[in-house]
C-alpha positions as CSV (number, residue, x, y, z in Angstrom):
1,X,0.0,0.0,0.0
2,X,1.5,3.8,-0.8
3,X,2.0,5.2,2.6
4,X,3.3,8.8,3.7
5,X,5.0,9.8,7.0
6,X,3.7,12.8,8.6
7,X,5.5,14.2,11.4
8,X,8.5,12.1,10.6
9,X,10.5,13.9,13.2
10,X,9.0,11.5,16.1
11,X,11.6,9.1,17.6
12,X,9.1,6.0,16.5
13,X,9.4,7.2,12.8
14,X,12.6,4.7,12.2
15,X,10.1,2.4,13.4
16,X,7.3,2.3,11.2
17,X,9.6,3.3,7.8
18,X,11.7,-0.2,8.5
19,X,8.5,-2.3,8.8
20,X,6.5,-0.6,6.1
21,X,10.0,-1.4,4.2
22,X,9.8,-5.2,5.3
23,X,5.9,-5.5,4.3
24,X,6.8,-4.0,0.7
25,X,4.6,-0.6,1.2
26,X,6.5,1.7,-0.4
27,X,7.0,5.2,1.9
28,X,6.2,7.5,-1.1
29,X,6.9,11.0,0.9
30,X,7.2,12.1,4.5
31,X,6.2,15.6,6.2
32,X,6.9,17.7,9.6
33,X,5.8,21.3,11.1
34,X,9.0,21.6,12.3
35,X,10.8,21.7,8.2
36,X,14.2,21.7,9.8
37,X,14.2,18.4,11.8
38,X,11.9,16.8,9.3
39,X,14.1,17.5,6.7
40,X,16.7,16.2,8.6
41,X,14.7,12.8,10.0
42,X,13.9,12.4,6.1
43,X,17.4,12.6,5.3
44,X,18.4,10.1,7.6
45,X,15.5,7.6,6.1
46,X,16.5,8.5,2.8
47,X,12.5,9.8,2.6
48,X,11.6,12.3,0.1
49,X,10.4,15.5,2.7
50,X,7.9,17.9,1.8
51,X,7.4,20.5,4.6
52,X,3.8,21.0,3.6
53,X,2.0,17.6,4.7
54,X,-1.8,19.2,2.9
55,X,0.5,19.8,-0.7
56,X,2.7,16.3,-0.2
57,X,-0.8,14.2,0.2
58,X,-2.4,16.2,-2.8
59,X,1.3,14.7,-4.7
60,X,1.4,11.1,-3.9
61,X,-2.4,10.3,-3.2
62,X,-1.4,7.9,-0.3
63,X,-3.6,4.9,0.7
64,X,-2.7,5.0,4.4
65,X,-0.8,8.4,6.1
66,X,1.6,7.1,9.0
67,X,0.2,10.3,11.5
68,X,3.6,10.8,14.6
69,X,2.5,13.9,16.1
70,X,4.2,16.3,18.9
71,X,1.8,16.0,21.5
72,X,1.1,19.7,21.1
73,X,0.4,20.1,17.8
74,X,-1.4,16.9,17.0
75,X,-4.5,18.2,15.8
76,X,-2.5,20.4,13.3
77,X,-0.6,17.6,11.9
78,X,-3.3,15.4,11.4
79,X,-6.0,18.1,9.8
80,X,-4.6,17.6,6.3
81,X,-5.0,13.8,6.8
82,X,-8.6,14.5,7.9
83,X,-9.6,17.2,5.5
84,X,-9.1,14.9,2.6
85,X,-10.2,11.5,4.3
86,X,-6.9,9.5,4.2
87,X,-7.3,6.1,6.1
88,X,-4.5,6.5,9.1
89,X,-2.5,5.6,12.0
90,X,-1.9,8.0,14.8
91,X,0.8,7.4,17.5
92,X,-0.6,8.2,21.2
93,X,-1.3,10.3,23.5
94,X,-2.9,12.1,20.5
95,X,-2.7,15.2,22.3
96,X,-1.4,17.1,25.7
97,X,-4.8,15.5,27.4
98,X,-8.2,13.6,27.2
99,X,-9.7,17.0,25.4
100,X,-7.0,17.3,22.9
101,X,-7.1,13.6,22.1
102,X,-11.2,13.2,22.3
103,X,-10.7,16.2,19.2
104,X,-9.1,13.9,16.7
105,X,-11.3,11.0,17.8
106,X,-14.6,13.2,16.8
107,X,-13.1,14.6,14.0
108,X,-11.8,11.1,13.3
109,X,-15.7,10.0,13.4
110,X,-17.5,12.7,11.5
111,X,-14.6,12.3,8.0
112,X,-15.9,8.2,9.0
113,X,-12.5,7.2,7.7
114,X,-10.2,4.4,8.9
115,X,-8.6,6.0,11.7
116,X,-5.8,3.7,14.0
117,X,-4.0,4.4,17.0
118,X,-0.7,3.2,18.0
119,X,-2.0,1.1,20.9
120,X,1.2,-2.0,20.2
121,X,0.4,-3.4,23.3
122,X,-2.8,-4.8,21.6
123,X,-0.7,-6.7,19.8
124,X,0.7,-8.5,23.0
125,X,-0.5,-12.9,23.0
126,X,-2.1,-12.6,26.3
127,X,-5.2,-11.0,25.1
128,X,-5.3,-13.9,22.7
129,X,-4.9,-16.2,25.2
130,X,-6.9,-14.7,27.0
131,X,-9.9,-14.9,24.4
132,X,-9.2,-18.3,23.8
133,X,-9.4,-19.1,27.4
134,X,-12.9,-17.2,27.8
135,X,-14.3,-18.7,24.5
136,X,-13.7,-22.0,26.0
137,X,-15.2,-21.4,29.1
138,X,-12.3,-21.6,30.9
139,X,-11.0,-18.3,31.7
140,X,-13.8,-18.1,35.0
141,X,-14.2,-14.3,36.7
142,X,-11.4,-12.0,36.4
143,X,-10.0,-10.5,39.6
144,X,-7.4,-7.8,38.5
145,X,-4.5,-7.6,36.2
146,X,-2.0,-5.4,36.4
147,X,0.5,-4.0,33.7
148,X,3.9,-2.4,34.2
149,X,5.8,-0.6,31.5
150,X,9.3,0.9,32.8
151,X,11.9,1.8,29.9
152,X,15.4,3.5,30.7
153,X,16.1,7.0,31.7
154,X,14.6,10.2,30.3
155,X,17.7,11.9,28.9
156,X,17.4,9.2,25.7
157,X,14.9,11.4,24.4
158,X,17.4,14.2,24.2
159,X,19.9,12.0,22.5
160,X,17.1,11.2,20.0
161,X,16.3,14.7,18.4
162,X,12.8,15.1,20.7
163,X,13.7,16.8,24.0
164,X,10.4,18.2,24.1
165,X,9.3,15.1,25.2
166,X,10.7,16.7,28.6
167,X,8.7,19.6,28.7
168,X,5.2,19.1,30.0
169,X,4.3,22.1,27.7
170,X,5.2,20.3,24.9
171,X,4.2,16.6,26.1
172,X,1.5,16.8,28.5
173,X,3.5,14.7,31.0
174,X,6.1,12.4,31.4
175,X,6.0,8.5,32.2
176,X,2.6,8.2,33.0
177,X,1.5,10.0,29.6
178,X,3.6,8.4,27.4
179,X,4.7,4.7,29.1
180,X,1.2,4.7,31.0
181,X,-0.7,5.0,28.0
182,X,-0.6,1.6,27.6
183,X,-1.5,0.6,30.8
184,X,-4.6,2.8,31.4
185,X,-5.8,1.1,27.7
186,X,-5.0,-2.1,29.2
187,X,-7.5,-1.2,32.1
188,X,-10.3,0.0,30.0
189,X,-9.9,-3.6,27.6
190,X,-9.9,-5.8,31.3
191,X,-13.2,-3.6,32.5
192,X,-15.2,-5.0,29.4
193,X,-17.4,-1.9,29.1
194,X,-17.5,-1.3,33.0
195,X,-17.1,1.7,33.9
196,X,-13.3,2.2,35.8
197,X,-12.4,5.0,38.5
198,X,-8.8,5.9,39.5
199,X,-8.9,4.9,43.4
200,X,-5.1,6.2,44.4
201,X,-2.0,7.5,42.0
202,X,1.4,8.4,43.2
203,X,3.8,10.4,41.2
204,X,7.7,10.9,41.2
205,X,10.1,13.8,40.2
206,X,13.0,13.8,42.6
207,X,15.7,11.2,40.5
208,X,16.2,13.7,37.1
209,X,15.3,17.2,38.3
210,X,13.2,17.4,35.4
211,X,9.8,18.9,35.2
212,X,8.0,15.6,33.6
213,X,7.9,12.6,36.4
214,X,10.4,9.2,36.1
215,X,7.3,7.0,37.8
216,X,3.8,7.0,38.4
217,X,1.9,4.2,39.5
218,X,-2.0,3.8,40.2
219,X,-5.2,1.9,41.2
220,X,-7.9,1.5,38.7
221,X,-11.4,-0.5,39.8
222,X,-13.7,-1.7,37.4
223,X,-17.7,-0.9,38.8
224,X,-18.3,-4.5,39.9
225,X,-15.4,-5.8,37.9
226,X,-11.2,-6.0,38.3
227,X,-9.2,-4.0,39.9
228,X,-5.9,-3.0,37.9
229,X,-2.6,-2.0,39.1
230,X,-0.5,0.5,37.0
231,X,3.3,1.3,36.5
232,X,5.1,3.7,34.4
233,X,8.3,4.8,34.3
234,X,11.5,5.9,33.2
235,X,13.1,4.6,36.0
236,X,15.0,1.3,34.5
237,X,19.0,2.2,34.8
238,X,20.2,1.1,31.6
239,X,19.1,0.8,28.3
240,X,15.9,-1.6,27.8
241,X,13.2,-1.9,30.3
242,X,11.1,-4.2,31.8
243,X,7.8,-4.8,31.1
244,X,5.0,-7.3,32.2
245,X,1.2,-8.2,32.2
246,X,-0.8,-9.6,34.3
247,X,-4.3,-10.9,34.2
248,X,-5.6,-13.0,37.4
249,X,-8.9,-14.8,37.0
250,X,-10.5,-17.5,38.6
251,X,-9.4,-20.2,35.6
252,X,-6.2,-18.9,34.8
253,X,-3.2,-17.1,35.8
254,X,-1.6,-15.5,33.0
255,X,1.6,-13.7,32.8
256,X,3.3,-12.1,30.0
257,X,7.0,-10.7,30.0
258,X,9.7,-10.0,26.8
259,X,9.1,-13.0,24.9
260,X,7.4,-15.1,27.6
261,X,3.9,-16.3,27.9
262,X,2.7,-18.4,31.0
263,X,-0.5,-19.1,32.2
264,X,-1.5,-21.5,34.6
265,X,-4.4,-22.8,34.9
266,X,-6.7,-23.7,37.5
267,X,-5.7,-27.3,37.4
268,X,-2.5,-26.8,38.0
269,X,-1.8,-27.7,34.5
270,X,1.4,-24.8,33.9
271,X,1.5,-23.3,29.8
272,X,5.1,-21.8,29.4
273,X,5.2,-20.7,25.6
274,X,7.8,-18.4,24.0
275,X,5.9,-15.4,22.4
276,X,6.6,-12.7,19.6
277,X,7.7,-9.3,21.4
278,X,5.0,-6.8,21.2
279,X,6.4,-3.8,18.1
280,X,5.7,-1.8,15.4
281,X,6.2,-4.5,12.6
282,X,3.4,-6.5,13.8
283,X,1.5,-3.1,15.0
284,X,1.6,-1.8,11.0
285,X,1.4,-5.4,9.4
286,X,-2.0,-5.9,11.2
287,X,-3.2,-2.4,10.3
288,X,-2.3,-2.6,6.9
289,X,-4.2,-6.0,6.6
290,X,-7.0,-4.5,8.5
291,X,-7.5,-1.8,6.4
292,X,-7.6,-4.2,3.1
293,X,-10.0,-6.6,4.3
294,X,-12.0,-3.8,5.2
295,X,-12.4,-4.4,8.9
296,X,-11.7,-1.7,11.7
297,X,-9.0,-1.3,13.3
298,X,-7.5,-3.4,16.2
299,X,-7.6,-0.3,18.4
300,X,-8.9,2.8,16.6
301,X,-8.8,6.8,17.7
302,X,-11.6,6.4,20.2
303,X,-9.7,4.0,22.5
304,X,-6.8,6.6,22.5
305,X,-9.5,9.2,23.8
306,X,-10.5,7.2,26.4
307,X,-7.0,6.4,27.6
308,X,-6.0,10.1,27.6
309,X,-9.3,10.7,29.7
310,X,-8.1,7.9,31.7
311,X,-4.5,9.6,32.5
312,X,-5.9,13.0,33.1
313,X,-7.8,10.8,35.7
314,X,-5.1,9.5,37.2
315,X,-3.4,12.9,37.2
316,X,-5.6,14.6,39.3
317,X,-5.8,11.9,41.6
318,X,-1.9,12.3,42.6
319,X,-2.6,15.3,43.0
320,X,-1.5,17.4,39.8
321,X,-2.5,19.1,36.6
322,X,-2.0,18.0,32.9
323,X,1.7,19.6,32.8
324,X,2.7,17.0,35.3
């Protein structure tokens, strides 16, 4: 499928160019407000870059636009996608907050185009198993699940062209928008349609003397449903990170790491099964196969809404404001 890259300054631009490059969907053009580090990011993809996203869609006609917004300006990078209907992916948060975010999703809904979000840890087995294990009447009542993203210090976003990333002006927030993301959509997929409240949320500052926070953690309840534990941070020494899910139910116990799947079930029988890591190859490879069988997407713009509502929940429950 022709694809375009818009906002191709974002760190996760690398990302999607060498799996759209592995899947055979030729990049046909990529675009950023900011023309100097676009121009540069381009460069460095060897992307053709047009500075004007509206003028480079009008060009090359793209069957799917690759949206990679600064939080603050996401709206304004994706209205030329909008305006002319292009089916699209959008990285999250989608915006600085919930209102920002529920924008895009509305405008999203009245174009009624294919409209993606860049929720990868959809893409993660346990939900399969998780479906299989329900489907089969096995799964029983879930009891709570919790989900823990924690990648390495913050200063790799200066060393990656996007220091804004560190200025809640810019980002909206630090670990918990960004890392968190995942975790609060994670909460809203376990409450099934139930609605969740934030019960407690703890935030901390005091490692990096920076203005966004390294950790946040909190406690999500589902109204007569699971309760969820959250963690965020950029709080993991060295490079890498550690991240793991967990769903406890009255079946099954399932646990997913890197790589690692193991559930066991309420038997005692014990399922240890290596796993593909959760990324942006499989991420675009399902979208892209989504979008030709004409079925929605796996997580679309309305499920990033709800988790920036979600984080502006937890937010104000530790106590701060969006520029956390």
């Amino acid at each position: 499928m022709r694809s375009v890259i818009v906002g191709v300054a974002h760190w996760h631009a690398q990302m999607y160019a060498d799996a759209l490059s592995a899947l055979g969907s030729p990049v046909l053009g990529a675009s950023d407000l900011d023309a100097d580090a676009g121009r540069a990011a381009a460069a460095k993809l060897k992307l053709p870059f047009e500075p004007n996203a509206a003028a480079m869609l009008d060009r090359v006609r793209p069957e799917i636009a690759f949206v990679l917004p600064r939080h603050d300006r996401a709206m304004a990078e994706a209205r030329p996608v909008l305006d002319r209907r292009v089916p699209f992916l959008i990285e999250k948060p989608m915006g600085r907050d919930g209102a920002e975010a529920r924008a895009i999703a509305d405008a999203a809904k009245k174009a009624g185009i294919f409209a993606a979000s860049a929720l990868a840890n959809r893409q993660l087995s346990i939900w399969r198993r998780v479906e299989e294990l329900k489907s089969a009447g096995r799964l029983g009542t879930v009891i709570h699940g919790h989900f823990r993203v924690v990648n390495g210090p913050p200063g790799r976003y200066r060393d990656w062209n996007v220091g804004w990333m560190l200025d809640p002006a810019i980002s909206g927030g630090g670990a918990l928008r960004n890392l968190g993301f995942h975790g609060a959509d994670a909460a809203i997929t376990l409450a099934a349609g139930r609605p969740v409240s934030v019960r407690g949320a703890a935030i901390a500052r005091h490692a990096y003397g920076l203005p966004v926070e390294e950790f946040a953690t909190a406690v999500i309840a589902a109204e007569g449903g699971p309760v969820v534990t959250v963690e965020a941070g950029y709080s993991y020494a060295a490079g890498g990170g550690d991240m793991e899910w967990r769903i406890a139910a009255t079946g099954a116990y399932l646990k997913e790491t890197r790589g690692k799947l193991e559930v066991r079930l309420a038997d005692g029988t014990l399922e240890a099964t290596d796993v593909p890591l959760p990324g942006y190859h499989a991420l675009t490879e399902d979208t892209l196969r989504r979008l030709k069988e004409g079925r929605p997407p796996a997580a679309d713009v309305e499920d990033c809404a709800r988790a920036a509502e979600l984080i502006d929940r937890i937010y104000h429950a530790a106590g701060q404001g969006r520029t956390a």
